[in-house]
Every structure is written in C-alpha cells, then in structure tokens.
N, C-alpha and C positions, 0 to 999 in steps of 0.2 A: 723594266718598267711595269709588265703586266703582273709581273711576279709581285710587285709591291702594291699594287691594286688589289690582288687576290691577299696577300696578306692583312691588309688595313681590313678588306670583307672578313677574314677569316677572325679577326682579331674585335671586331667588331660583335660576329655572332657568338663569341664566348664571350664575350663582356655580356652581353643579353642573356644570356642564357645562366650564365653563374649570376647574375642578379635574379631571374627567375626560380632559380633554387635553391636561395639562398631564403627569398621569400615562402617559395615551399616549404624549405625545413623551419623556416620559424610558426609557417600554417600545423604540420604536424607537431611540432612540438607543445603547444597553443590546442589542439586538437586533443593530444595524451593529457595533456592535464583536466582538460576536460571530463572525458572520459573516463578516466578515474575518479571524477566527481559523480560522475554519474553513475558508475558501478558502485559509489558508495552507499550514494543516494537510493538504490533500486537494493541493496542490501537490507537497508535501515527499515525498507518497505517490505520487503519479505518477511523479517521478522515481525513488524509491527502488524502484516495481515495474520500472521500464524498467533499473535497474541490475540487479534482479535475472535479468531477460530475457537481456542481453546476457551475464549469468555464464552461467546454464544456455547459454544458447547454444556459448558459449567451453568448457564440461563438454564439453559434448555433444558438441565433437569433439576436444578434446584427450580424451575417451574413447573415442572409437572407435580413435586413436592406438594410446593405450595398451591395448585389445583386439586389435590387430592385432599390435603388440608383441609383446605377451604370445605370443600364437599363435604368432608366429615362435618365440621361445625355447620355447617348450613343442614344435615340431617339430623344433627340432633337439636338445632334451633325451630327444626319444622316438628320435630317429636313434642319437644317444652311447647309450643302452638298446642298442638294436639292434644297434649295433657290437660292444659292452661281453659282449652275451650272444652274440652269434657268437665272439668271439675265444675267450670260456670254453669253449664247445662242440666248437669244433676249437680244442683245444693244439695250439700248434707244436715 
C-alpha cells in the first residue's frame, strides 16, 4: 500500500517536471531563434557604423579641400577688392 502512494508521488513529480521541460526546451528553442536575430541584427550594425566611419572620414577630408578652396577664392576675391578700390582711388 505504501509502496503505491510513493509510486502515484513518484509518478506525479515526473509528470511535472517533464511538463517543466518540455516548456524549457520550447523557452530555448524560441530564445535561439531569437538570438540569431539579434546577432544578425548587431552585424547589419557593425557594418552600417564602419560605413558610416569611412564617410565621415571621406567628409572630413574632402572638407578640408573644400576649406582650402574656399580660402583661396576668398583671397583672391579680397585681392579683386583691393585692385577694384585702387583703381577707384587713382583715376586714370
């Protein structure tokens, strides 16, 4: 008699417990899939900050370029000034 008490307990705590695991393996399963989304996802980003790297980079000296540029036409736009108001000054 006691023997089938302890059995029906025994029998009991594996039925609870393979339902507990069964729900775990479906948590990790459900968790990998995940997770591989997310490593895709954290890929997609890595290359898309290393593009952005290489733009700022590529700015950053095609503007210095174009600062140096700039500087030249603005020195020789303050030269044309200079000329422009000399010539006014002394008519010929």
């Amino acid at each position: 008699m006691i023997s089938s008490v302890v059995d029906i307990i025994l029998f009991a705590a594996l039925l609870f417990t393979s339902v507990r695991v069964t729900k775990m393996h479906r948590e990790l399963v459900r968790l990998r899939a995940h997770h591989s989304e997310f490593t895709a996802v954290l890929e997609k980003t890595n290359e898309t900050v290393d593009d952005m790297v290489l733009m700022v980079r590529e700015f950053s000296s095609d503007g210095r370029q174009m600062v140096h540029a700039l500087g030249d036409k603005i020195d020789e736009a303050r030269r044309t000034i200079a000329e422009i108001d000399a010539r006014n000054t002394n008519p010929a």
